[in-house]
C-alpha positions as CSV (number, residue, x, y, z in Angstrom):
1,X,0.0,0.0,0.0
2,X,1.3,3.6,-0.3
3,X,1.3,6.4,2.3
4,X,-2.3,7.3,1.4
5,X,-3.7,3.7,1.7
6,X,-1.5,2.9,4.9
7,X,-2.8,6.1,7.1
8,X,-6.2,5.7,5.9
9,X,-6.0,1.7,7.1
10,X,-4.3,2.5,10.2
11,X,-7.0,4.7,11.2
12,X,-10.0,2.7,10.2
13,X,-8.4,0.0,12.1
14,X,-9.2,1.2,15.5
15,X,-13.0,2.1,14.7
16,X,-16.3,0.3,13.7
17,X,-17.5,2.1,10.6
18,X,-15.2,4.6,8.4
19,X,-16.4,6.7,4.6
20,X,-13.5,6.1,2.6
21,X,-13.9,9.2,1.0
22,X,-10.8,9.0,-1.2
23,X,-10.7,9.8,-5.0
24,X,-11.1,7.8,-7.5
25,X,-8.2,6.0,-8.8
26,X,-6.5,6.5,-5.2
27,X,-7.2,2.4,-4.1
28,X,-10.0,2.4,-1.8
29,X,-11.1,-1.1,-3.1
30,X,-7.4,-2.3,-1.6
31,X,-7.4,-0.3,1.9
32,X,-11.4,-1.7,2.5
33,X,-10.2,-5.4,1.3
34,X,-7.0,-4.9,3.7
35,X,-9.6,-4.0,7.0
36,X,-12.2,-6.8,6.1
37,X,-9.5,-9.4,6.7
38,X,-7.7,-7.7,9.3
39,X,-10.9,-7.6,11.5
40,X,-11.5,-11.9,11.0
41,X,-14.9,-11.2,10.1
42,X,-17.0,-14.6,9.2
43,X,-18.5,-12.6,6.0
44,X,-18.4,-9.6,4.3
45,X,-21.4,-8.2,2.4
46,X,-20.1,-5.9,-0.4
47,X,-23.0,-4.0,-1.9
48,X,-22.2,-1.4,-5.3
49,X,-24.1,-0.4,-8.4
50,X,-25.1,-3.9,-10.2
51,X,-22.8,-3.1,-13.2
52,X,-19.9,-2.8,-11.3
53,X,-19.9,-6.4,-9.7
54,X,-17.9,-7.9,-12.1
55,X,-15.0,-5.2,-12.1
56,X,-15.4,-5.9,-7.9
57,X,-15.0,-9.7,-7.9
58,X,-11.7,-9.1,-10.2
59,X,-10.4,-6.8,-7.3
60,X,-10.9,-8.9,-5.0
61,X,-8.8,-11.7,-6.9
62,X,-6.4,-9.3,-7.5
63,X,-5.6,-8.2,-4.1
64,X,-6.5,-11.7,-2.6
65,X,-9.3,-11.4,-0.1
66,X,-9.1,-13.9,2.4
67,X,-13.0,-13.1,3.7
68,X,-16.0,-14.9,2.5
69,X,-18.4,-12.9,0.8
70,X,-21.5,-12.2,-0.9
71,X,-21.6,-9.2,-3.8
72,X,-25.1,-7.9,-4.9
73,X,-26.1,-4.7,-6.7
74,X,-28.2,-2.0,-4.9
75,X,-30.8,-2.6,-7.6
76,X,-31.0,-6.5,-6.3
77,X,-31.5,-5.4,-2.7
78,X,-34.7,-3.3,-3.7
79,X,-35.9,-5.2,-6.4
80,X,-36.0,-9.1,-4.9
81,X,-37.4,-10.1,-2.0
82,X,-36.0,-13.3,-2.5
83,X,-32.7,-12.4,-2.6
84,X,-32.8,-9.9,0.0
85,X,-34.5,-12.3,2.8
86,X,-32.4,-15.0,1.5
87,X,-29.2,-13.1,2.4
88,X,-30.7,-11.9,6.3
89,X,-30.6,-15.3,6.4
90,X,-26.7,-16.3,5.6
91,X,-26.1,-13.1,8.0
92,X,-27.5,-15.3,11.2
93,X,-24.9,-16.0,13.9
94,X,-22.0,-14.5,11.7
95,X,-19.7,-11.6,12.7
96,X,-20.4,-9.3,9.5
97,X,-18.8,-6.5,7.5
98,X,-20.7,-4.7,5.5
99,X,-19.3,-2.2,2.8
100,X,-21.7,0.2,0.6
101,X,-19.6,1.1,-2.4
102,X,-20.2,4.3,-4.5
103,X,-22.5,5.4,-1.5
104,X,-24.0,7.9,-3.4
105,X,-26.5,5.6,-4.1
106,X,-27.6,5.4,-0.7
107,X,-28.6,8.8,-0.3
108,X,-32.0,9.0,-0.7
109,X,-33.7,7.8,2.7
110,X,-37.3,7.4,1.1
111,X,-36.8,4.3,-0.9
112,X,-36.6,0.8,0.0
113,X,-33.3,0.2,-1.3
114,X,-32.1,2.5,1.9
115,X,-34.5,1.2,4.3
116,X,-33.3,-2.7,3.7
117,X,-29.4,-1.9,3.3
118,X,-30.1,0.1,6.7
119,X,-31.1,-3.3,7.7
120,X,-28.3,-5.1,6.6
121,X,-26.4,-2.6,8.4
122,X,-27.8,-3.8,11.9
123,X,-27.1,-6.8,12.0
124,X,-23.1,-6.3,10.7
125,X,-20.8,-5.2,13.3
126,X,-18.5,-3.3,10.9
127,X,-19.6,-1.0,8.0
128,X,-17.4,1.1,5.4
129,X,-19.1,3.5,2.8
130,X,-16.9,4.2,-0.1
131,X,-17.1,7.2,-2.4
132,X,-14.6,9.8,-4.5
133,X,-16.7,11.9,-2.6
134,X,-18.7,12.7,0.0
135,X,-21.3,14.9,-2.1
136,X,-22.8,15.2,-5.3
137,X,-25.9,17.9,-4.3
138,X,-25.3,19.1,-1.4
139,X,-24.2,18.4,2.2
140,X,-27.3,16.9,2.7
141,X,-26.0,13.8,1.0
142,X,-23.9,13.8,3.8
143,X,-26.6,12.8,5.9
144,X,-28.1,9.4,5.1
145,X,-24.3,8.5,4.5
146,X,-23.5,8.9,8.0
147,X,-26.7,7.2,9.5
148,X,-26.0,4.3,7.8
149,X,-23.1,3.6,9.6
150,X,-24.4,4.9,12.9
151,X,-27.1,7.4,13.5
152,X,-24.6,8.3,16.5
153,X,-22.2,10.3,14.6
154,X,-24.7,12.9,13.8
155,X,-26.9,11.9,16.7
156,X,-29.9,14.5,15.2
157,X,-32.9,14.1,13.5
158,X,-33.5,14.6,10.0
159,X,-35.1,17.5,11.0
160,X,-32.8,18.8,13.3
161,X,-29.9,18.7,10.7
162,X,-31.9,20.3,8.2
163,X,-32.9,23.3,10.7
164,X,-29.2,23.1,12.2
165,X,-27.1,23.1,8.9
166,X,-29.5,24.6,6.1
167,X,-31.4,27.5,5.1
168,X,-34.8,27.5,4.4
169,X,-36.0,29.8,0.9
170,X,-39.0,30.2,0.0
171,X,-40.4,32.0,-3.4
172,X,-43.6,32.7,-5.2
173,X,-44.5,34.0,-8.6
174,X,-47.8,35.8,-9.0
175,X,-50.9,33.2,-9.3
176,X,-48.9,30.6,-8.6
177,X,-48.7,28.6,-5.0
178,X,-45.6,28.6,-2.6
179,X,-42.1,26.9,-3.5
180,X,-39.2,25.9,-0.7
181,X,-36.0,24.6,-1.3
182,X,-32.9,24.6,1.3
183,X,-30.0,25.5,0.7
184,X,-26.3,24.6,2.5
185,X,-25.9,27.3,5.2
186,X,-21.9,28.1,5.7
187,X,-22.3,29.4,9.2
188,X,-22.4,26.0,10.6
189,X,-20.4,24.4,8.3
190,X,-17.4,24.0,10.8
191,X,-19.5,22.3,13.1
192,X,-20.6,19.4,10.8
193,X,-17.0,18.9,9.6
194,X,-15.9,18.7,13.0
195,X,-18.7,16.1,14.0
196,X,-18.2,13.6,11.1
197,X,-14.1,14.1,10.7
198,X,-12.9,11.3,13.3
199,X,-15.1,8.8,10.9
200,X,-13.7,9.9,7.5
201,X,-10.8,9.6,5.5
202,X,-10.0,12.2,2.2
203,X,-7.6,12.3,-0.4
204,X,-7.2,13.4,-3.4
205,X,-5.0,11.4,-6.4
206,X,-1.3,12.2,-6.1
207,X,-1.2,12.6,-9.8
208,X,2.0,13.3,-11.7
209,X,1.2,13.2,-15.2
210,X,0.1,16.0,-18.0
211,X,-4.3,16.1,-18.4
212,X,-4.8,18.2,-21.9
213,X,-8.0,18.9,-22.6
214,X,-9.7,19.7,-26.4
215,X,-13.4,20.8,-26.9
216,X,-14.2,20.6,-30.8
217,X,-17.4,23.1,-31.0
218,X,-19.3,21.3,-34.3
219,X,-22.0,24.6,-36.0
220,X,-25.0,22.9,-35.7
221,X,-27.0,23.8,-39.5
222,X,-29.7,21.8,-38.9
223,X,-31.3,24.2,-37.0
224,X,-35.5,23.7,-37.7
225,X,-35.6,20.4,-35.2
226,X,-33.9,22.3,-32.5
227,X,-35.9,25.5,-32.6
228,X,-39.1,24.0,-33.6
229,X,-38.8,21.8,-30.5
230,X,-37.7,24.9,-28.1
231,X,-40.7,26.8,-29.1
232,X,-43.0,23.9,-28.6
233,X,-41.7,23.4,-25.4
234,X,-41.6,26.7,-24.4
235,X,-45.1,27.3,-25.2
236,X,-46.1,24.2,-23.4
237,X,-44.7,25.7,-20.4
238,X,-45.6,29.3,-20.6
239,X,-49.2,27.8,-20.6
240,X,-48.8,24.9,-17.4
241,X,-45.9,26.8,-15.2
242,X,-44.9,23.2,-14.6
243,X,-41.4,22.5,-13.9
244,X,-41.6,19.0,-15.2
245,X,-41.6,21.0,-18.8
246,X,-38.6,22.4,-18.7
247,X,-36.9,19.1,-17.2
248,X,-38.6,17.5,-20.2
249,X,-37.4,20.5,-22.4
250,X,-33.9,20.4,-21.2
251,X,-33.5,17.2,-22.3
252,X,-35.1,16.8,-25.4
253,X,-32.6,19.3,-26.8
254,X,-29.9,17.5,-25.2
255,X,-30.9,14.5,-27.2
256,X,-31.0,16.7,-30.6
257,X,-27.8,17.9,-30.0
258,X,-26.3,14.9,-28.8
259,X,-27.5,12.7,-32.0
260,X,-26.3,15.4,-34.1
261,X,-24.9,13.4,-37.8
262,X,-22.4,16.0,-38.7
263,X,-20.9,16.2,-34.8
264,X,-20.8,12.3,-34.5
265,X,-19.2,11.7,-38.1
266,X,-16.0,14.0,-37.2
267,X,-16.0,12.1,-34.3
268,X,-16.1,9.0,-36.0
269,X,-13.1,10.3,-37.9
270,X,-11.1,10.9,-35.1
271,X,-11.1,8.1,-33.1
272,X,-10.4,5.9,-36.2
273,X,-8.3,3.1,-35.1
274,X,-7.1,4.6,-31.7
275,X,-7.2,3.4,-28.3
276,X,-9.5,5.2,-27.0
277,X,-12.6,5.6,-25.1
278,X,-15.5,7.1,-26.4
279,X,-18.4,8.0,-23.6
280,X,-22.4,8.4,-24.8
281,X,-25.4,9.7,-23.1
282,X,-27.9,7.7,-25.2
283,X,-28.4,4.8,-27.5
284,X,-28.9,6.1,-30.2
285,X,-25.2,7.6,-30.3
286,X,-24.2,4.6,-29.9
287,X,-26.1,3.2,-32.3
288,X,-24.9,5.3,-35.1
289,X,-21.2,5.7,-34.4
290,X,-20.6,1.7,-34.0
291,X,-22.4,1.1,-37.1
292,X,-19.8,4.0,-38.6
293,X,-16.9,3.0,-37.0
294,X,-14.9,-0.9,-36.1
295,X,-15.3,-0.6,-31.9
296,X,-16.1,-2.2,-29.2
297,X,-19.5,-1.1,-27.7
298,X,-20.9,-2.2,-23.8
299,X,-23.8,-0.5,-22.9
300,X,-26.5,-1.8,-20.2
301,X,-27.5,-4.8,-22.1
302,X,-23.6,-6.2,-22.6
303,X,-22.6,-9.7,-20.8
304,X,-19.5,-10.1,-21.7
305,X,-17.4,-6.7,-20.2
306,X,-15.0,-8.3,-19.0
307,X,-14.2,-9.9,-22.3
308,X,-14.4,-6.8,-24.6
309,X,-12.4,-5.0,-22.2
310,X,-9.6,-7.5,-22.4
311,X,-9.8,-7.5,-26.6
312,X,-10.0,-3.5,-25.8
313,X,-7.0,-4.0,-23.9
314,X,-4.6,-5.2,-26.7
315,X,-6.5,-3.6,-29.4
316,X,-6.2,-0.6,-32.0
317,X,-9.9,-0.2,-31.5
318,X,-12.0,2.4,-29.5
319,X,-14.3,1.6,-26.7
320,X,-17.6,3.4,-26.8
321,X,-20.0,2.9,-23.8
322,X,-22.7,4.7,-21.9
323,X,-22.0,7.0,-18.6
324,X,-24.4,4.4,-17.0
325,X,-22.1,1.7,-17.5
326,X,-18.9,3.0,-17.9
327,X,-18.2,5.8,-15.6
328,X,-17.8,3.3,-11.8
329,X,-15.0,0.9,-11.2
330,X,-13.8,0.5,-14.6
331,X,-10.0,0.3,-14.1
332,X,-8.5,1.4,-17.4
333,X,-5.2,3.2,-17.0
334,X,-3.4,1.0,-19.6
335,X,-5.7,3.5,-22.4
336,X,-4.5,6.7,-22.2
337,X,-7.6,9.2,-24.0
338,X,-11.6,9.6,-23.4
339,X,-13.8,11.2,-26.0
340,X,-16.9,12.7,-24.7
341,X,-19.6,12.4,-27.8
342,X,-22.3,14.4,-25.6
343,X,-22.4,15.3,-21.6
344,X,-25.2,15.0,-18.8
345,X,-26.2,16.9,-16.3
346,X,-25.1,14.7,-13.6
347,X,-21.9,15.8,-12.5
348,X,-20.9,12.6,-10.5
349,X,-21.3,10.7,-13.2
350,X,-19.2,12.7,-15.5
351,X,-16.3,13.4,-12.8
352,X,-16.8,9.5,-12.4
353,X,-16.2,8.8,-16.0
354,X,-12.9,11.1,-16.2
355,X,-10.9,8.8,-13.6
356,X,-11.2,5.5,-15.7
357,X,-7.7,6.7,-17.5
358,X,-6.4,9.1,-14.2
359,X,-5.8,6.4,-11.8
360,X,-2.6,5.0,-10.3
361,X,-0.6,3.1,-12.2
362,X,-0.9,5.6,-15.3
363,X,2.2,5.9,-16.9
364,X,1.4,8.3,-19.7
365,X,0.0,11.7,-19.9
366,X,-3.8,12.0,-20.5
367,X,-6.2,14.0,-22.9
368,X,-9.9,14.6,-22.7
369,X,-11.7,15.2,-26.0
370,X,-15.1,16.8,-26.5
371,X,-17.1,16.9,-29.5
372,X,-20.2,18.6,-29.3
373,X,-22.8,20.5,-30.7
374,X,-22.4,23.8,-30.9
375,X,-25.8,24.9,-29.1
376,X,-27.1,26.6,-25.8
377,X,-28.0,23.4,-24.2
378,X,-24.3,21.9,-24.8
379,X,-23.3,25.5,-22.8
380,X,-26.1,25.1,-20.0
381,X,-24.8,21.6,-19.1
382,X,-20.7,23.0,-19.1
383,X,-21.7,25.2,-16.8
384,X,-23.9,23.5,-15.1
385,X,-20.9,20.8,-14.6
386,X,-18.3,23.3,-14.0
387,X,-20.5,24.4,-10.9
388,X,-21.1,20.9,-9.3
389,X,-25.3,21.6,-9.5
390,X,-27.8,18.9,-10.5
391,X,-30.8,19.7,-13.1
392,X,-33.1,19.7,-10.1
393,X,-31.2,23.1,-8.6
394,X,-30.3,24.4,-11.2
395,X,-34.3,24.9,-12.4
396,X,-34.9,25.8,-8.6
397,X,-32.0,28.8,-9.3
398,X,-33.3,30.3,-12.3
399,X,-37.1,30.0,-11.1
400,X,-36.4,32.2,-7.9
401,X,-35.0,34.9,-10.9
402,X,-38.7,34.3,-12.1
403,X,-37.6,35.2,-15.3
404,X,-37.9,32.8,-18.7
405,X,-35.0,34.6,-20.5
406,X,-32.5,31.7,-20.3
407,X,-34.9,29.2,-21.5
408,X,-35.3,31.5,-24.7
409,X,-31.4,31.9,-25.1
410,X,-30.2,28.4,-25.0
């Protein structure tokens, strides 16, 4: 282990329950492994995004976990009884470890996915939550994080943190009812860091080698489906004041400028037998650029990762897959370039997607290459990503202006 891995080990070894909040690429899935077996546990219960499970079980091999355990995807855990009551069951009468990997997922404490794994969590007499980081909203992430290891560390009410830690804002336009959000209050921020700081561990990627970055704007000409669809929106919400429109609006033209023929064929060009890999927001990018180009394509439906990424591996050939698939646990420092064919608004998933190349045991220096349409909504979401903000608050922000000027301007 390096120095990184080594303190963050030797302080998780004297407590219970630990966030291994380090970036990615750092070796989190090592320092957990390391603790599992140094605690003599009967049986760890390693729970991550279903997608990832594969990439998890070669980890474990790798770094040669001594511990039994069981692997299942958050989506099992809410979506089978079966499964779920079938693995309380192996739990009985066994000293337990329990590990929630990409933790973001555990965030939101009104679905049964958080209920049961808060379950799990009872019943284990260790628990780890690992995660780049620690928020992809807001500090309120920060909260169901820390009750699931124990509702001691904040030892406060939902409630009471809101009330403690958060401002309440509330805004209405004329003939229309009452909106509240709440947003992160700094006043008390010291105090929050202070209360969950003996139970995590933070550090960034010690990384030594060049990041070059290219955006390649592509004049979008077509211009009747985009505007045609703007108006049409725009009219639809000028006449509800529903919010849900401009979500649906939002991304609509992300999906015209996205599938864009003239962007995606200097695209194909490019990556033209290069190692490289290529990252889509939908389908039907995919569709069109593997039929245009010799790749190697995993999206949601693809059995055989680990397969393709091996051929990937020793191959000439770019890798295109979807941010749903491709942006967690991927380790894939031997390629050395990601092209971005379109972007989303969620900002973890594109920060995810940038460390499958920037991860120790790089040896080269990395690029980052964009092609995109050259359109508001491709501007929206770069600054939108650029600030950290989901969809959700970004709407909230521009409603409180009260003004429908952006809409009109992207």
């Amino acid at each position: 282990m390096n120095k990184q891995q080594i303190a963050a080990f030797e302080k998780f070894s004297k407590l219970k329950v630990g966030a291994l909040f380090m970036e990615m690429g750092t070796g989190k899935t090592k320092v957990a492994i390391e603790l599992v077996d140094y605690n003599k546990c009967d049986l760890l219960i390693y729970v991550a995004p279903f997608s990832t499970l594969n990439n998890i079980k070669t980890e474990f091999e790798k770094w040669g976990l001594k511990t039994p355990y069981i692997l299942m995807g958050y989506e099992t855990i809410s979506s089978s009884d079966k499964k779920y009551l079938n693995l309380l069951e192996q739990m009985k009468n066994k000293k337990c470890f329990i590990i929630a990997d990409e933790s973001i997922f555990i965030k939101n404490e009104n679905t049964k996915r958080f209920r049961r794994l808060c379950q799990l969590r009872e019943k284990c007499d260790y628990a780890l939550i690992l995660n780049g980081t620690p928020l992809t909203k807001n500090e309120w992430d920060l909260y169901n994080q820390m009750y699931f290891l124990s509702p001691l560390i904040l030892n406060m009410s939902r409630d009471e943190f809101l009330n403690t830690f958060f401002t309440k804002i509330t805004y209405k336009k004329i003939g229309q009812r009452e909106n509240t959000f709440y947003k992160f209050s700094k006043v008390n921020a010291e105090l929050l860091y202070k209360m969950i700081e003996p139970y995590i561990f933070k550090c960034e990627l010690d990384f030594n080698r060049n990041e070059d970055v290219t955006y390649n704007f592509i004049p979008y000409l077509d211009e009747d489906d985009y505007y045609q669809e703007k108006e049409r929106r725009l009219n639809e919400y000028i006449e509800t004041r529903n919010s849900d429109v401009i979500i649906n609006m939002l991304n609509s033209l992300n999906v015209i400028a996205s599938n864009y023929r003239l962007k995606n064929d200097k695209l194909i060009e490019y990556c033209k037998n290069k190692q490289l890999i290529v990252f889509c927001n939908f389908l039907n990018e995919i569709e069109y650029i593997s039929s245009n180009l010799d790749c190697y394509v995993i999206t949601g439906n693809t059995k055989n990762r680990k397969e393709i990424i091996e051929k990937f591996k020793n191959d000439n050939k770019p890798l295109v897959m979807t941010f749903g698939v491709g942006s967690y646990s991927l380790n894939l420092q031997f390629c050395d370039e990601i092209v971005y064919s379109s972007l989303t608004f969620d900002f973890g998933k594109m920060e995810q997607s940038r460390y499958r190349i920037k991860r120790l045991g790089q040896e080269k220096d990395i690029k980052y290459t964009y092609f995109l349409t050259d359109l508001g909504i491709t501007h929206l979401i770069l600054d939108n990503i650029d600030k950290k903000q989901t969809l959700e608050n970004l709407i909230k922000e521009k409603m409180i202006e009260g003004d429908i000027k952006w809409l009109k301007n992207i």
